[in-house]
ZAVO-791827 format. One record per residue (C-alpha): residue number from 0; residue in three letters; x, y, z. Coordinates in steps of 0.5 Angstrom, whole numbers, always signed. Example, Ala and Ser with C-alpha at 12.3 -4.5 7.8 and 13.67 -1.06 7.14 Angstrom:
2
ATOM  seq  type     c1     c2     c3
ATOM    0   ALA    +25     -9    +16
ATOM    1   SER    +27     -2    +14
This chain:
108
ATOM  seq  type     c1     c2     c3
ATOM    0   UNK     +0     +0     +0
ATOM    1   UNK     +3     +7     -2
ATOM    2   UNK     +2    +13     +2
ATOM    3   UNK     -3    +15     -2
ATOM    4   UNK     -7     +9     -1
ATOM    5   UNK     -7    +10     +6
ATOM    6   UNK    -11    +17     +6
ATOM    7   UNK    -18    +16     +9
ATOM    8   UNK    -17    +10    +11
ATOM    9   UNK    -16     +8    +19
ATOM   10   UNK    -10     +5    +21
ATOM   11   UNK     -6     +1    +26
ATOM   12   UNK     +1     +5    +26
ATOM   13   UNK     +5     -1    +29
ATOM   14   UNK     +2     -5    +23
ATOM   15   UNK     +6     -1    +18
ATOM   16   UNK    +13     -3    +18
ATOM   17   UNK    +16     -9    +21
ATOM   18   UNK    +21    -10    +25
ATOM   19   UNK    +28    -14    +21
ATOM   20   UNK    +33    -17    +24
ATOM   21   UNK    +40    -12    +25
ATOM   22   UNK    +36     -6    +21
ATOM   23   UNK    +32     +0    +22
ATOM   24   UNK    +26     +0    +17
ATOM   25   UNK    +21     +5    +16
ATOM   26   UNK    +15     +8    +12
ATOM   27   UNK    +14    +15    +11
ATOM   28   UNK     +7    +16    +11
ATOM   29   UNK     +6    +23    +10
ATOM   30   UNK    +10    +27     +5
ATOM   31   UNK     +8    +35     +4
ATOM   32   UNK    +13    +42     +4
ATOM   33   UNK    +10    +43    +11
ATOM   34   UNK    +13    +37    +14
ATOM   35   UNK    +14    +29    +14
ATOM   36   UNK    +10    +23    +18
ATOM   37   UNK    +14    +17    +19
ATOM   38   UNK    +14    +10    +21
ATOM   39   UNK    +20     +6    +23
ATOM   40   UNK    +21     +0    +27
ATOM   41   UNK    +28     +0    +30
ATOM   42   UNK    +32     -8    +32
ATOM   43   UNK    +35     -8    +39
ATOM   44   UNK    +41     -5    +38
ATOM   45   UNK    +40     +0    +32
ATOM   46   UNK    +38     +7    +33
ATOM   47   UNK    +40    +14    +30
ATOM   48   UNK    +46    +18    +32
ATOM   49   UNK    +46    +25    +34
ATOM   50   UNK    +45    +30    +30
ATOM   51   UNK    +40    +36    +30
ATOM   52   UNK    +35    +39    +26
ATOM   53   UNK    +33    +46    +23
ATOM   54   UNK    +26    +44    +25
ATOM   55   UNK    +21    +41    +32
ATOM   56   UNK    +21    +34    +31
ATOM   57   UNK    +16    +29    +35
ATOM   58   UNK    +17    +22    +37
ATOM   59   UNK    +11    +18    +39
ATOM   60   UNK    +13    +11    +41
ATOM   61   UNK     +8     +6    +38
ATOM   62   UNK    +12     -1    +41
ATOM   63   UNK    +17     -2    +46
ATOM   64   UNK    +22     +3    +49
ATOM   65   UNK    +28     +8    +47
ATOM   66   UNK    +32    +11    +50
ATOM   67   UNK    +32    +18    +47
ATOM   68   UNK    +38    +23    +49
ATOM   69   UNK    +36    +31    +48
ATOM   70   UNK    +41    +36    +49
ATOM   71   UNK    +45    +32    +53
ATOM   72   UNK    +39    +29    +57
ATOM   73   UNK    +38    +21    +56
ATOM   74   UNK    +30    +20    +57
ATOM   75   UNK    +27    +12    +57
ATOM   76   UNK    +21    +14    +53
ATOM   77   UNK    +15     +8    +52
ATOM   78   UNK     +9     +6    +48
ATOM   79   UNK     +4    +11    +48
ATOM   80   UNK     +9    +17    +50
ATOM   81   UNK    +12    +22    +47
ATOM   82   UNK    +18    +26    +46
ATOM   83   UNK    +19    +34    +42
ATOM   84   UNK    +26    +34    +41
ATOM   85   UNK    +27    +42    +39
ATOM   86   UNK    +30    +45    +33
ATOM   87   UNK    +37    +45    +33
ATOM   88   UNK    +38    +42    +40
ATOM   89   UNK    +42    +36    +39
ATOM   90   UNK    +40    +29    +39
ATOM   91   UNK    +39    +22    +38
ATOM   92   UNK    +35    +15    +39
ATOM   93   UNK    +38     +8    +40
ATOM   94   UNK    +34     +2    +41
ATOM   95   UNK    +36     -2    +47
ATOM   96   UNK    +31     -8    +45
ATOM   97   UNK    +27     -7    +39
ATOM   98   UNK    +22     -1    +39
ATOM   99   UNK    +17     +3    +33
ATOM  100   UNK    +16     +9    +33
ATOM  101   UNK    +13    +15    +29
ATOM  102   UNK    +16    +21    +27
ATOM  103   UNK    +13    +28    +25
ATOM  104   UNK    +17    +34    +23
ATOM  105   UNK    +15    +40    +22
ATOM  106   UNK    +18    +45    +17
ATOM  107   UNK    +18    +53    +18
């Protein structure tokens, strides 16, 4: 299914991608000039390395636990919580054990 046959239609997020062994998969689900929707699932031990962005970025953890670093401060963020990493402050995303996430960035 391509993201354009996903619109009108409801979702199950975590259904989206699947979880590969030794990788780091994602889908991107929304893809405007205004900003991204992603979808990824993270095998343990995967994850980003810091960096920053020129724009807000929001995690939602649909699926496990990651550990989130912002701006120097680790953060164990779970299913059904979020995390607003701000423009231009560095961070990163590892994956202790598996985890799915969805990511929304916002351009300004």
């Amino acid at each position: 299914m391509t993201a354009d046959n996903l619109k009108g239609t409801a979702l199950t997020l975590a259904d989206l991608v699947s979880y590969q062994d030794g990788s780091t998969v994602s889908r991107e689900i929304v893809k405007q000039k205004t900003g991204t929707v992603t979808v990824f699932a993270f095998d343990a031990g995967q994850g980003l390395s810091e960096h920053t962005a020129p724009f807000d970025a929001m995690v939602h953890i649909l699926d496990g636990e990651a550990a989130i670093t912002v701006g120097g401060e680790q953060h164990a963020v779970a299913a059904g919580q979020a995390i607003i990493m701000p423009a231009g402050i560095p961070h990163a995303l590892q994956a202790e054990k598996r985890f799915k996430m969805l990511l929304i960035m916002i351009r300004q």
